[in-house]
C-alpha positions as CSV (number, residue, x, y, z in Angstrom):
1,X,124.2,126.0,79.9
2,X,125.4,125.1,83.1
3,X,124.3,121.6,84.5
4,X,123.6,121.4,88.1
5,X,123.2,117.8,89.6
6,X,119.9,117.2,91.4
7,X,119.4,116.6,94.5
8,X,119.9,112.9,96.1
9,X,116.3,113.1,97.3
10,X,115.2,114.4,93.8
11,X,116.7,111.0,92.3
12,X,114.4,107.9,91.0
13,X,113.8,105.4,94.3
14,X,115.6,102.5,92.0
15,X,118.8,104.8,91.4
16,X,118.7,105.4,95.1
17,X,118.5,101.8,95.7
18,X,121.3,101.3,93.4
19,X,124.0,103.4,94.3
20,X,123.1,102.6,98.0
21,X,123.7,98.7,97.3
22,X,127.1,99.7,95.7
23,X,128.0,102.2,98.2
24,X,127.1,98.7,100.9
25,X,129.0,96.5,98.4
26,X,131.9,98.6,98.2
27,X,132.1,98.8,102.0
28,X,132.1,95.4,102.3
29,X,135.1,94.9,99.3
30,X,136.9,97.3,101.3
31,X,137.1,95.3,104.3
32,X,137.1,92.2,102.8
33,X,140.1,93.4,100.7
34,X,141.7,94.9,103.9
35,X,141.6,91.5,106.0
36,X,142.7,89.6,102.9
37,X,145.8,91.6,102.3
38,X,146.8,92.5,105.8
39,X,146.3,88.1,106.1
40,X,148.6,87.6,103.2
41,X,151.4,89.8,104.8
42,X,150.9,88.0,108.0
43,X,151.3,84.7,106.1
44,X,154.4,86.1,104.2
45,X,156.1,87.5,107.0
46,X,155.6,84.7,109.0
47,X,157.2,82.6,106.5
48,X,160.1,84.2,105.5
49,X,161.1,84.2,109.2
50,X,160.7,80.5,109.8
51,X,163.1,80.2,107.0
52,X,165.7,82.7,108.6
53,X,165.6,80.2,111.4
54,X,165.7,77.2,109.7
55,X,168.7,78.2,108.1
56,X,170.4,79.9,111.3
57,X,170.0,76.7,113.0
58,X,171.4,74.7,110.2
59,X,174.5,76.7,110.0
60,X,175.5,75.6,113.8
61,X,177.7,72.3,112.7
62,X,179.3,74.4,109.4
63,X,180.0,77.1,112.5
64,X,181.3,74.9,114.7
65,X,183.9,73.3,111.8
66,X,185.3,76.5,110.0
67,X,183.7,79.5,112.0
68,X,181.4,80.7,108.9
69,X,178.5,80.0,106.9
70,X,178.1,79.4,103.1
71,X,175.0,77.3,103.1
72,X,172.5,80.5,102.3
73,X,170.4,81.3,99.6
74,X,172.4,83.5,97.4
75,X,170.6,86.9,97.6
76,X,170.4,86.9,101.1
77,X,173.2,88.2,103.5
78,X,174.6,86.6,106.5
79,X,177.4,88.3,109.1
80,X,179.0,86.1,111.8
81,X,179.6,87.5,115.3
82,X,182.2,85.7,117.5
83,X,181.6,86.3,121.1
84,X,185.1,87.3,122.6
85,X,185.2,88.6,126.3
86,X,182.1,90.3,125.7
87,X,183.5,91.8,122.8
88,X,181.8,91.1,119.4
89,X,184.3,90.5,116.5
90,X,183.0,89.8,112.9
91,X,184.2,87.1,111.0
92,X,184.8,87.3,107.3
93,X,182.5,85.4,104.6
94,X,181.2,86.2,101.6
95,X,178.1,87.2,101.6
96,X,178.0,90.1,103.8
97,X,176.9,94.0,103.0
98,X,179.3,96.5,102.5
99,X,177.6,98.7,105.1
100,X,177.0,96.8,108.7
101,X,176.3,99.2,110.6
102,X,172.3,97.7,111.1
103,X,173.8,94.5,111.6
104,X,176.2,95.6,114.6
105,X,174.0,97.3,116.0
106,X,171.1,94.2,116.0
107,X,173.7,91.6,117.0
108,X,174.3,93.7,120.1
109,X,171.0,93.2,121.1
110,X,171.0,89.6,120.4
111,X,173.5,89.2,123.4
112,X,170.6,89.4,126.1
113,X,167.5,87.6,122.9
114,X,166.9,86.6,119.9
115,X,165.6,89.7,117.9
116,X,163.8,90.3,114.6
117,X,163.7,93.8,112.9
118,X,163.3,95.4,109.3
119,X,165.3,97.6,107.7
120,X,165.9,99.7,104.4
121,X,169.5,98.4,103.9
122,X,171.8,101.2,101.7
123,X,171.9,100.5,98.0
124,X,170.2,97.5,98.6
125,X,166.6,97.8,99.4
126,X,164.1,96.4,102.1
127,X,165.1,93.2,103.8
128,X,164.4,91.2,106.7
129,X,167.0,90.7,109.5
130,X,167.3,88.0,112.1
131,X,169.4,88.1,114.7
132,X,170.6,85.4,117.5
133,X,173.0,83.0,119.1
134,X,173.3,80.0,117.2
135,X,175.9,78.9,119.6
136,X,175.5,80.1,123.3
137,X,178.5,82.1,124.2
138,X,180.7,81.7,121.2
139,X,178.7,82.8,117.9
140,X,176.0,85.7,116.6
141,X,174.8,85.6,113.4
142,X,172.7,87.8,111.7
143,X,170.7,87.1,108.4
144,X,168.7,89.6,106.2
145,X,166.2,88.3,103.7
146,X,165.2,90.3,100.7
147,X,161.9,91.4,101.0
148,X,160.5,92.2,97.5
149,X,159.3,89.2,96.7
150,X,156.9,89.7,99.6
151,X,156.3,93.1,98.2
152,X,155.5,92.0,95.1
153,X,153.3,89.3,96.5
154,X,151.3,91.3,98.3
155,X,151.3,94.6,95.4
156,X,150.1,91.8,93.1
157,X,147.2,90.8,95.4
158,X,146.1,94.3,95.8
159,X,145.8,94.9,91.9
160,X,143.9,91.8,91.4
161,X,141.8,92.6,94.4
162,X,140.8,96.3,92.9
163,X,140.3,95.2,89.6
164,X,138.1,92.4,90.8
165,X,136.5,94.1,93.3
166,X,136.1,96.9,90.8
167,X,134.2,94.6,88.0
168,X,132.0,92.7,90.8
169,X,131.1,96.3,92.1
170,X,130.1,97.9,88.3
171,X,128.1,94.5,87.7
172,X,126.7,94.9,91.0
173,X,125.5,98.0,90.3
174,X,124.4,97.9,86.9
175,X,122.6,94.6,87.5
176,X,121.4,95.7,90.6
177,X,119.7,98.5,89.1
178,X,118.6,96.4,86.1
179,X,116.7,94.0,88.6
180,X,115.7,96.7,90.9
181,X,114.0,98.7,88.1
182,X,112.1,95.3,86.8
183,X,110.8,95.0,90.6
184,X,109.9,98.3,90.8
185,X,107.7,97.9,87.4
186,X,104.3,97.4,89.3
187,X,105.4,100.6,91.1
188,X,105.5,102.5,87.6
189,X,102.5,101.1,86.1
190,X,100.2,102.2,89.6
191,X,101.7,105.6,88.4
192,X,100.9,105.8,85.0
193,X,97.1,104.8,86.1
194,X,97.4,106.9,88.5
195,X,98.1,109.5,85.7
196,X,95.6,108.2,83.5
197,X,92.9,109.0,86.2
198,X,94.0,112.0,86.8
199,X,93.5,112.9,82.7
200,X,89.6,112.0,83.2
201,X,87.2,114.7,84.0
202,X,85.1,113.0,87.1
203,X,83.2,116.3,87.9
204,X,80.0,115.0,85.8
205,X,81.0,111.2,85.0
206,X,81.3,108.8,88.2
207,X,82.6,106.0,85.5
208,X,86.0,104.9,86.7
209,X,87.0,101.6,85.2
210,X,90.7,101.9,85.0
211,X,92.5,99.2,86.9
212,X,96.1,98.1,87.8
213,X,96.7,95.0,85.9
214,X,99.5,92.6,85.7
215,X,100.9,89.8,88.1
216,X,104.2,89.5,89.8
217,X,106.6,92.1,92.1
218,X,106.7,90.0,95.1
219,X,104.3,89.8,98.0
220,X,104.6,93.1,99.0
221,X,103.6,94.6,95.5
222,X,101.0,92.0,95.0
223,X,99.1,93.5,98.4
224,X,99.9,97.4,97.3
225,X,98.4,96.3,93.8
226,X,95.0,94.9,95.6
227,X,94.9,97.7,97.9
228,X,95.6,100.3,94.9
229,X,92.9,98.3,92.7
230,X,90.1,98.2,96.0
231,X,90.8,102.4,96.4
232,X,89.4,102.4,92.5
233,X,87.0,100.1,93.4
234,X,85.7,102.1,96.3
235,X,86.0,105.2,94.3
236,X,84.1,104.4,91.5
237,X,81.5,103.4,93.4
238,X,81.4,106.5,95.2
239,X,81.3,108.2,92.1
240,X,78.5,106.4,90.3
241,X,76.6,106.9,93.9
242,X,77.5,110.5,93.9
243,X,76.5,110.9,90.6
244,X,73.3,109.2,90.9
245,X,72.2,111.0,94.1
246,X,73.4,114.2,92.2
247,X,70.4,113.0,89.2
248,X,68.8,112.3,91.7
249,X,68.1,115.6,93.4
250,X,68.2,117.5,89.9
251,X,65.0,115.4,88.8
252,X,63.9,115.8,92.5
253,X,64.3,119.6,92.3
254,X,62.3,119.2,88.6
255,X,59.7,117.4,89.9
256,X,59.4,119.3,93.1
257,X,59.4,122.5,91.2
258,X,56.7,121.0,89.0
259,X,54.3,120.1,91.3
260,X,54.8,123.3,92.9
261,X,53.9,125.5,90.0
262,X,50.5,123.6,89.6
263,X,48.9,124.4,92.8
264,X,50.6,127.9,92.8
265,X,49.2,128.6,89.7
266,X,46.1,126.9,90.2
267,X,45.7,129.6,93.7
268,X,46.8,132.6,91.7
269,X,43.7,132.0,89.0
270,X,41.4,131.2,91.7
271,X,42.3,134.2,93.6
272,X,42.1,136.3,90.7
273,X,38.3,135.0,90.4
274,X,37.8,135.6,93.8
275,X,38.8,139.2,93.2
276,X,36.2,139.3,90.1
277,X,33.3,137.5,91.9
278,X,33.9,139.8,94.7
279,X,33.3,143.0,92.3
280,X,30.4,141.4,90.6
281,X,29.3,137.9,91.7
282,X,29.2,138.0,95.7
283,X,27.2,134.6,95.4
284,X,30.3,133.3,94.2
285,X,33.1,134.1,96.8
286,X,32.4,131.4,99.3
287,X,32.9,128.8,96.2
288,X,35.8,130.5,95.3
289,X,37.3,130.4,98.2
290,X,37.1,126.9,99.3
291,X,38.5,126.0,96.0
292,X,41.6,128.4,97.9
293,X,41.5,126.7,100.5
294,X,41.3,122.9,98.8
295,X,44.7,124.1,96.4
296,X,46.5,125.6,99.4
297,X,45.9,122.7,101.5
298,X,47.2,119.8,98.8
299,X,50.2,122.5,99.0
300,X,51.1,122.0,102.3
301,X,50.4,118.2,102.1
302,X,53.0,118.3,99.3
303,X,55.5,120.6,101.5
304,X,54.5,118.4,104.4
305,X,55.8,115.5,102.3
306,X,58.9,117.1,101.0
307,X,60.2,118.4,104.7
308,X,59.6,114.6,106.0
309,X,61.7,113.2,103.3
310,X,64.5,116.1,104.0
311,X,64.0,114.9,107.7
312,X,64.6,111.3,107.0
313,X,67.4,112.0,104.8
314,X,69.2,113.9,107.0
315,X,68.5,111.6,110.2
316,X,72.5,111.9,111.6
317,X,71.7,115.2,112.3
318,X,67.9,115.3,113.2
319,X,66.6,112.1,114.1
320,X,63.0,112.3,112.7
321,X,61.2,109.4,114.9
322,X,59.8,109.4,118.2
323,X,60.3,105.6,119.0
324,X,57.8,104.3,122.5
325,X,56.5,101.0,123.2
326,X,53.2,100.2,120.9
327,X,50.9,97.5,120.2
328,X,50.9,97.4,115.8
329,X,47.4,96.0,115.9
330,X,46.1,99.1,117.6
331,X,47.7,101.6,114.8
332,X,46.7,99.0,112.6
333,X,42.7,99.5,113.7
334,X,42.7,103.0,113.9
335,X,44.4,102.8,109.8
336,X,41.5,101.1,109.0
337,X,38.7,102.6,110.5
338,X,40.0,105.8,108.8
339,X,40.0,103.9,105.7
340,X,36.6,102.8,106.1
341,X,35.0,106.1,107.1
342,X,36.8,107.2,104.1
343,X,36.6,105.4,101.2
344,X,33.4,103.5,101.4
345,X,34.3,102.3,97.8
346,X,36.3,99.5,98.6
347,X,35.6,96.5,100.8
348,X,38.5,96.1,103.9
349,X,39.3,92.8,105.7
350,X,41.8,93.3,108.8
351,X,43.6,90.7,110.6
352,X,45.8,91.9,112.8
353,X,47.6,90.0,115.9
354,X,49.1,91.6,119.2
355,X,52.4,92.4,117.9
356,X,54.5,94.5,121.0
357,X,57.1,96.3,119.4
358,X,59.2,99.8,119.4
359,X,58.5,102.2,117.0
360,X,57.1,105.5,116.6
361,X,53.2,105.3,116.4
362,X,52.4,108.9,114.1
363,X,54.9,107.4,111.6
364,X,53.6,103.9,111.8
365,X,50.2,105.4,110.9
366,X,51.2,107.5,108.0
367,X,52.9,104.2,106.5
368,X,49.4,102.8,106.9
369,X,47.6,105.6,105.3
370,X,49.8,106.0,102.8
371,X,49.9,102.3,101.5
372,X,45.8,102.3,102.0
373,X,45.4,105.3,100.3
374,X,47.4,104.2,97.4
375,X,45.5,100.8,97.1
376,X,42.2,103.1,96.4
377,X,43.2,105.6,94.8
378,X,44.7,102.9,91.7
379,X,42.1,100.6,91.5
380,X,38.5,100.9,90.6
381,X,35.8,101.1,92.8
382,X,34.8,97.6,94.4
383,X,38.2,96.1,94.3
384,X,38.6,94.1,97.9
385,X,41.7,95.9,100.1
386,X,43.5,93.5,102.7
387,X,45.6,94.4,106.2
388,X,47.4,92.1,108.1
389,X,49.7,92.3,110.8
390,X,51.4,89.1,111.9
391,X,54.8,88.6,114.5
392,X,57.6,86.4,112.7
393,X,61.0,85.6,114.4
394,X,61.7,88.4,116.0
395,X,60.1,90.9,113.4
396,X,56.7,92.7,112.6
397,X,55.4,92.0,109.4
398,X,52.7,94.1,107.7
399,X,51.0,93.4,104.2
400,X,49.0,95.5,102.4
401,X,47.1,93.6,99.8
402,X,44.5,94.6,96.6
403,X,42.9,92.9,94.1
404,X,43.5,95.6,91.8
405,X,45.0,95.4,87.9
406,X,48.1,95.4,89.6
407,X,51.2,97.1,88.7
408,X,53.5,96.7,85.4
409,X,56.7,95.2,85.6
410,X,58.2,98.0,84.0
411,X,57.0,100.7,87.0
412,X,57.7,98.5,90.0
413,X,61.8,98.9,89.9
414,X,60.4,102.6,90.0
415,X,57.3,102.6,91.7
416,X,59.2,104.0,95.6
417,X,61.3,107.0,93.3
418,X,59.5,110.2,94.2
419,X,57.9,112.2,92.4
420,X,57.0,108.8,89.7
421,X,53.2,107.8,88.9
422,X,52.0,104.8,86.5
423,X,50.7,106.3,83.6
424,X,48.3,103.4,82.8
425,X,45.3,101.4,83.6
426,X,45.9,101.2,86.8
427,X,46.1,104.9,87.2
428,X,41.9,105.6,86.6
429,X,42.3,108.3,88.9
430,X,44.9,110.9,89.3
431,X,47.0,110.5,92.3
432,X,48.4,112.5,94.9
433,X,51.6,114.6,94.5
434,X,53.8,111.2,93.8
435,X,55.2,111.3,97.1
436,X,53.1,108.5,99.0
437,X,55.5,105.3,98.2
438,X,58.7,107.5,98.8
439,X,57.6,108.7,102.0
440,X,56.8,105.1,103.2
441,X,60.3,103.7,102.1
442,X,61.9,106.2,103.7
443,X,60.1,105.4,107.1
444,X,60.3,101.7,107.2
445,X,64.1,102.2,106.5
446,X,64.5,105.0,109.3
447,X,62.7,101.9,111.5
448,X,65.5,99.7,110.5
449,X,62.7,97.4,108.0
450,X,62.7,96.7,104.8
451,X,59.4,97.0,102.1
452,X,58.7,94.4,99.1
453,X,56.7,95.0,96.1
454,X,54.7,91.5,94.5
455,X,52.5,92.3,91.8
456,X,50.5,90.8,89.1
457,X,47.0,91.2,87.5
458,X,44.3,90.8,90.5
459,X,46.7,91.0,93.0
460,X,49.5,93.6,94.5
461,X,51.2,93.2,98.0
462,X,53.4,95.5,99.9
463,X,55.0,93.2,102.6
464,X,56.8,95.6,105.1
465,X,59.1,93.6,107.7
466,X,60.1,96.1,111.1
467,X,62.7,94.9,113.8
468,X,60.3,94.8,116.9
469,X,63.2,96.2,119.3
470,X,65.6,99.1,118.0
471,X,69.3,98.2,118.5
């Protein structure tokens, strides 16, 4: 099988990281290597030349006695010029190359300065020449050191260099990828959850408990980890809320559908008699038919209720309130005439105060009604129904009170869902369609309020609290 090398961009981040901090290492080896070496020949060169001139100037005095020089380190060569008429005449001595022709030629060019100059000498190798007049006018000589020390100097520094370069690179690297992949660790384990969640099925579960744990990586990973570990957080919970509005409107659509079905069926028997009375009991249609009526008409009070809360939950889009400048003791008084002409069972006290506020007035009302209506319709005959209406920093407060059996501890976390009745003593009468509560939540909140439920035997209180002045 043929291997094919993936692409860089393909490779792990830390192998990226890697190889990019040795290809920046070795960059920098390079150059350091390149300075140090090119240094060390500077240093060398420099050197060897000082010492050509320290010993051309120490040969003037054995010049000047027998016209050569001996004093010389013994692989080096030296060739004496004597200046004749212009004329250059070497002098014999024993240390001179057999070939002279670069030495002529440089101590030529020492008549006029002092020169330096390397040369590959014939059977002899690389070496350094110096030429210049020791003696103004009379003498030229010209030395040549051997340079392989130097070479070998500088060959030697250059394999130490690479090898050690070399090792500090490969340790660089491998270490480098060794720490780089232990940083990188967090990085891996957000993955692998990040995996993990993706292995759940979310469609009907909004549980989402995996988290990111573990400590360390550095500032930056710490952050990415809390951010990485809030996105769960918010998640989840927008799961669980998705989920629970999702029960939600399947119980909703239950209920809805149930309560439906009863009136519906309730109009299809009665209209069915109203066929039969028609064929044989004439006396009987008009009875008939106001029982029709009566079924079709807690219908609509039930669709009535259902389009409201459809309203209210979709208030971005079709704001369901008609806010205007009221007096709450006004809607207050009209509630409770209503309540009085209504349900002459039950004794009312009203205390209400001028309370000037913002708020729709028709949906102000219904609140009223609703809570009212609720009061009597759950507690028996007699029982002594309060309204009051009060202002209280900045906010309108309304309580609904009865002296009722009150409500059981178990229904009141429930007692706003739609659709939910108490199915106890303090149900003696059936209620309406279950709607009542819902629809009055949902209007205090669409006012910007809040509603409270206090209850006990002999006394329940629904304390509503509305800003008096939308923002």
């Amino acid at each position: 099988m043929k291997f094919r090398l993936k692409p860089v961009r393909d490779w792990r981040l830390g192998t990226r990281l890697a190889l990019g901090l040795g290809a920046l290492a070795l960059t920098v080896f390079v150059i350091v290597g390149w300075v140090m070496v090119t240094s060390m020949k500077d240093f060398l060169d420099r050197r060897l030349d000082d010492q050509m001139i320290i010993s051309q100037q120490g040969s003037v005095k054995e010049l000047e006695y027998s016209g050569k020089i001996t004093k010389i380190p013994p692989d080096w060569f030296a060739v004496v010029y004597k200046i004749d008429g212009g004329e250059l005449r070497p002098q014999p001595g024993d240390q001179q190359p057999e070939d002279r022709e670069e030495f002529d030629a440089l101590a030529k060019r020492a008549l006029t300065a002092d020169e330096f100059q390397t040369e590959y000498l014939r059977d002899e190798g690389k070496f350094r020449l110096r030429a210049c007049q020791v003696i103004k006018g009379e003498y030229i000589v010209v030395s040549a050191a051997p340079m392989q020390d130097r070479d070998g100097t500088i060959s030697q520094l250059v394999t130490v260099g690479v090898i050690a370069f070399l090792a500090a690179l490969v340790a660089l690297v491998v270490g480098g990828q060794a720490l780089i992949r232990k940083g990188m660790q967090p990085l891996s384990d957000m993955a692998d959850t990040a995996h993990d969640i993706s292995s759940h099925d979310l469609t009907d579960s909004g549980d989402l408990t995996v988290r990111v744990d573990g400590r360390g990586g550095g500032v930056e990973v710490e952050e990415l980890r809390e951010a990485f570990n809030k996105m769960l957080a918010h998640i989840d919970s927008s799961l669980a809320a998705r989920t629970a509005a999702e029960q939600r409107l399947r119980r909703f659509i239950a209920d809805a559908s149930h309560e439906l079905r009863t009136p519906l069926t309730s109009l299809r028997g009665y209209a069915d008699l109203f066929r039969y009375a028609a064929a044989n009991e004439p006396g009987e249609r008009e009875k008939h038919l106001e029982k029709l009526r009566s079924e079709a008409s807690r219908m609509s009070v039930l669709l009535d209720d259902l389009l409201l809360l459809a309203r209210l939950d979709s208030a971005a889009t079709e704001p369901p309130l008609r806010p205007e400048e009221l007096d709450l003791s006004v809607v207050a008084e009209a509630a409770a005439d209503a309540f009085r002409a209504g349900r002459p069972s039950h004794e009312l006290s009203l205390d209400a105060d001028t309370v000037r506020m913002t708020a729709d007035p028709t949906r102000l009302r219904q609140v009223l009604d609703n809570l009212l209506t609720n009061a009597a319709v759950h507690t028996p005959a007699g029982t002594s129904v309060a309204l009051k209406v009060t202002a209280e920093n900045g906010w309108a407060v309304i309580r609904v009170s009865d002296t009722g059996p009150g409500i059981p501890a178990a229904d009141q976390a429930r007692i706003f869902d739609r659709f939910y009745r108490v199915d106890d003593s303090r149900t003696r009468q059936r209620g309406g369609s279950g709607l009542g509560l819902a629809v009055v939540q949902s209007l205090v909140e669409a006012h910007g309020g809040t509603i409270e439920l206090a209850s006990r035997p002999g006394s329940t209180v629904f304390t509503i609290r509305l800003p008096r002045h939308q923002a």
